[in-house]
VMD Tcl script that draws the C-alpha trace (Angstrom):
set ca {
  {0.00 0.00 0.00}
  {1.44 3.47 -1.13}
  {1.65 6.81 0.87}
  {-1.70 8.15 -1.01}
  {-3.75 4.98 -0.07}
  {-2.37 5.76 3.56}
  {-3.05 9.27 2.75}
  {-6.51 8.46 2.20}
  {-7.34 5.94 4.70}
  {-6.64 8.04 7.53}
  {-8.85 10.72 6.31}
  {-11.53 8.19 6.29}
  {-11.14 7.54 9.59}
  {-10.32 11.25 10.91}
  {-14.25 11.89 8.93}
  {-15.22 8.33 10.78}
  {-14.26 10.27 14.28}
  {-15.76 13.61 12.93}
  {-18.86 12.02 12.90}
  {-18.56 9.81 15.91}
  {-17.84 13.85 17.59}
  {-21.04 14.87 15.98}
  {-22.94 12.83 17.48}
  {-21.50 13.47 21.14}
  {-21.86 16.76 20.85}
  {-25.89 16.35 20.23}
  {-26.14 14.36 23.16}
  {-24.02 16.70 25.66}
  {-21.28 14.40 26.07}
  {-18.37 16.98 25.42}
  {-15.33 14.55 26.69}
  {-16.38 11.99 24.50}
  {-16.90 14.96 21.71}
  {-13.52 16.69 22.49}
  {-11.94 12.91 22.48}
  {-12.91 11.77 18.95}
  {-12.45 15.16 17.22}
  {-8.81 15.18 18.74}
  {-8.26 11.92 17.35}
  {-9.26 13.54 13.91}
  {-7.10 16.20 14.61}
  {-4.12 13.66 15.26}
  {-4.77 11.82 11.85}
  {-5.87 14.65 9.73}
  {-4.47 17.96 12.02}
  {-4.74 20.50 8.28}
  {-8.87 20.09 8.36}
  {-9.93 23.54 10.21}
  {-13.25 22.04 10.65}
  {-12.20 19.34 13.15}
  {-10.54 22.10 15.09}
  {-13.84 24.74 14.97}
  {-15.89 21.56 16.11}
  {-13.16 21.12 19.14}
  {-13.28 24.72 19.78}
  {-17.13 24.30 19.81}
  {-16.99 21.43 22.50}
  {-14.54 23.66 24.70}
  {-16.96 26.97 24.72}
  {-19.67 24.51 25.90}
  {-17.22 23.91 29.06}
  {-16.48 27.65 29.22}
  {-13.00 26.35 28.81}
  {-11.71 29.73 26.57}
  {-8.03 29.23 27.39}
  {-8.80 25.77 24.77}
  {-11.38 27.77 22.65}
  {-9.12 30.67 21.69}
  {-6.00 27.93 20.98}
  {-8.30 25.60 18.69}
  {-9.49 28.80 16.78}
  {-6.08 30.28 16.23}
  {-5.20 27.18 14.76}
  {-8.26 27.05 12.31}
  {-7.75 30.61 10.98}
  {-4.03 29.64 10.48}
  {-5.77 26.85 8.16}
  {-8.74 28.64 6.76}
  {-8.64 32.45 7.22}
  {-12.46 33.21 5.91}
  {-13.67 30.68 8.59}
  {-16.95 32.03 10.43}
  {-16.98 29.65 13.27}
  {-13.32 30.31 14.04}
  {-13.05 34.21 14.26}
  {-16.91 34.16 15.43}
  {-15.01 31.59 18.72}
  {-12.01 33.60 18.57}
  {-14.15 36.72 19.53}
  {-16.10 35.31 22.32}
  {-13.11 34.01 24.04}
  {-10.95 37.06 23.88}
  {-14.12 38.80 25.49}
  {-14.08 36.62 27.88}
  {-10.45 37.78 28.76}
  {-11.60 41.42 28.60}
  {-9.51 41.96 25.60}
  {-12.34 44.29 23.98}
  {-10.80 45.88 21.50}
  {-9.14 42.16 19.78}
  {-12.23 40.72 20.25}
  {-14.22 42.79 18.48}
  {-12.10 42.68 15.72}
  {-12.75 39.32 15.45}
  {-16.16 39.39 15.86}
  {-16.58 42.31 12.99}
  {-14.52 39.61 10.55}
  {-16.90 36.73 11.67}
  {-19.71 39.51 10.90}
  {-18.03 40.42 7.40}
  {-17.15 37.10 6.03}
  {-21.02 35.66 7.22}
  {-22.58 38.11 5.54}
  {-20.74 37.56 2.51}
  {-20.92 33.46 2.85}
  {-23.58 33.51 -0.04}
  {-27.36 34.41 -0.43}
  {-28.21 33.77 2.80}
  {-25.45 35.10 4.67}
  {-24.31 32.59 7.66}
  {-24.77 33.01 11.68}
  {-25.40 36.97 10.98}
  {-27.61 37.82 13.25}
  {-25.96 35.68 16.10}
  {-22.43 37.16 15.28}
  {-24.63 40.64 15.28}
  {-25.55 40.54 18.87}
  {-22.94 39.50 20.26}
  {-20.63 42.01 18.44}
  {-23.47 44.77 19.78}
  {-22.88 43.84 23.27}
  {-19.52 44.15 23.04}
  {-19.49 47.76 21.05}
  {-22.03 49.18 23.75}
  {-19.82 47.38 26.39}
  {-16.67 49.33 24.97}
  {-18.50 52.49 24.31}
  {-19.41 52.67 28.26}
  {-15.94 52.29 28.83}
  {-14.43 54.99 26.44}
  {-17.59 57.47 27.26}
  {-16.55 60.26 29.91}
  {-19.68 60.42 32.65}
  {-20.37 63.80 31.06}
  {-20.52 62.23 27.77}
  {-22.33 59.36 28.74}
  {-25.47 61.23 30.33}
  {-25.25 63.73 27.29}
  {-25.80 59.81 25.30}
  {-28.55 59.01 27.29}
  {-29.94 62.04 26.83}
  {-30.29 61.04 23.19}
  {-30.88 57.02 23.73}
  {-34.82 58.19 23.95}
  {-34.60 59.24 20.50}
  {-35.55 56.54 18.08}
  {-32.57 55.65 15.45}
  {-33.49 57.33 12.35}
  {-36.51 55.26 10.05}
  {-34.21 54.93 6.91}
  {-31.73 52.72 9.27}
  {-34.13 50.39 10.27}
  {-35.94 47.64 8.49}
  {-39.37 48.45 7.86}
  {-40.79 45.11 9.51}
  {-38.91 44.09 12.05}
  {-37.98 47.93 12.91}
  {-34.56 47.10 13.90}
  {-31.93 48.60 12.80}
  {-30.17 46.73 9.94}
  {-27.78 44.31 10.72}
  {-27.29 42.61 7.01}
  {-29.34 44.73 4.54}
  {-30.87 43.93 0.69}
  {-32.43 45.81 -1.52}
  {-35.46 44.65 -3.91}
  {-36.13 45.58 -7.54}
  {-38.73 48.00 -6.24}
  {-36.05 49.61 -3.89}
  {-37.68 48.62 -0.52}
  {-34.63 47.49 1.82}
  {-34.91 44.34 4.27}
  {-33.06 42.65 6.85}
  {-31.50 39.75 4.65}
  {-32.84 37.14 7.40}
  {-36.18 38.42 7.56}
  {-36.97 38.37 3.67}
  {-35.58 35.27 2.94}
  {-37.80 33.87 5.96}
  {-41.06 35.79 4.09}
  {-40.40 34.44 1.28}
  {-40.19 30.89 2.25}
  {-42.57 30.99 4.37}
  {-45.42 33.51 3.47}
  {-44.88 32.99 -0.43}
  {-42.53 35.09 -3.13}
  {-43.66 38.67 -3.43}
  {-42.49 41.72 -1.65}
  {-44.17 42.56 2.17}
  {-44.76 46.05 1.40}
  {-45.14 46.40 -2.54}
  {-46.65 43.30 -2.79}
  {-44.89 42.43 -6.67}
  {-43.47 39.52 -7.07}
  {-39.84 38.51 -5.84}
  {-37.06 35.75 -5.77}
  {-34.61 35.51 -3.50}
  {-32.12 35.32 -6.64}
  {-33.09 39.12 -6.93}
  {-32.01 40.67 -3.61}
  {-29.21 42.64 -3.45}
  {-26.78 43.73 -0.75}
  {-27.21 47.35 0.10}
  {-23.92 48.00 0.83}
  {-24.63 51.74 0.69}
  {-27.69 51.09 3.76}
  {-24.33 49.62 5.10}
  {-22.45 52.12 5.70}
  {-24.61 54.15 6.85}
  {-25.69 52.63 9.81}
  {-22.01 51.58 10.36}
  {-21.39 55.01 10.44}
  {-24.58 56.39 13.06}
  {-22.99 53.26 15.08}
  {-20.14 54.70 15.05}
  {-20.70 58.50 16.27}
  {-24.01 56.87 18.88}
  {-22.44 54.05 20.73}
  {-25.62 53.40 22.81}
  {-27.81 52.38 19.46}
  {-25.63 49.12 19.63}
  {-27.87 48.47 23.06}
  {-29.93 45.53 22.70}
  {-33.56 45.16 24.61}
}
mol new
graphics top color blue
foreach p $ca { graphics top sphere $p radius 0.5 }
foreach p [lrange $ca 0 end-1] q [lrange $ca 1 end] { graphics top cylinder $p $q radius 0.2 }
display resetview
């Protein structure tokens, strides 16, 4: 048997244990979870997913020392993976590094909303990176500042920002062909649900025909950005 039939066996079996880690993980038993992915990992250690999945096992035991190691590793192998700078994130957070962990959480935010036509973990990434920019902008905000802010939480955020039926402020806008603007999430889960036309013009629509508004984008990236206390959740 050659080096490529070796090659390929163990990736069989690292995939076998992948599986096997799956299935732990569904039933709560993180050891056994954390066990068969790190034999995957020995077999097969240049698969980022078996190290994400790891990663996965270790935030479910709060264990972020193990979570931020596992995710380092999986960017070093896949640099556009969600899960990874989405983990990353959480865990340097969890170390009060703020400002890292932000960072990583506004790459997990980036790269899911660009992971295709429905975007990927966007709204999760979303609130968790909110928390964290209201939890920062407290902690930059001079007490003068701050009650001037509050002054001016009452205010709504400005109509245009927001989608028209959830009211939210956009997290991950589109734009239709009549030039109404959605949350990406919410329109996709219309029209799969409720049938293909648009909520509020009522003409028909496909999901192939949404577009990013990266212009609606940047705009509430920048009111974010000058009003630190819109990123507050209810």
């Amino acid at each position: 048997m050659g080096p490529g039939a070796a090659l390929t066996a163990a990736a069989k079996q690292a995939e076998r244990l992948r599986i096997d880690g799956n299935n732990y993980f569904k039933k709560d038993r993180f050891g056994a979870a954390i066990d068969a992915y790190t034999e995957a990992i020995t077999l097969c250690p240049n698969v980022p997913i078996y190290w994400t999945n790891r990663a996965l096992c270790h935030r479910k035991r709060n264990d972020w020392t193990k979570v931020e190691e596992d995710c380092r590793k999986a960017i070093q192998l896949d640099h556009n993976s969600v899960k990874a700078h989405y983990m990353l994130g959480l865990a340097l957070l969890q170390k009060n590094e703020l400002a890292e962990g932000i960072k990583a959480l506004q790459k997990a935010l980036d790269l899911g909303r660009g992971a295709g036509p429905n975007g990927y973990m966007v709204e999760e990434i979303w609130h968790e990176l909110a928390k964290a920019k209201y939890m920062e902008w407290e902690q930059t905000s001079t007490k003068r500042s701050w009650e001037l802010q509050s002054l001016k939480y009452v205010i709504a955020v400005p109509d245009y920002l927001c989608c028209k039926i959830t009211l939210d402020i956009f997290r991950d806008p589109v734009i239709t062909p009549s030039g109404v603007s959605y949350e990406r999430a919410f329109i996709l889960d219309h029209l799969k649900k409720v049938g293909k036309f648009d909520p509020i013009t009522r003409e028909p629509l496909d999901p192939s025909q949404l577009i990013p508004n990266f212009a609606m984008k940047e705009a509430v990236q920048a009111y974010l950005d000058k009003h630190g206390w819109a990123y507050k959740m209810e």
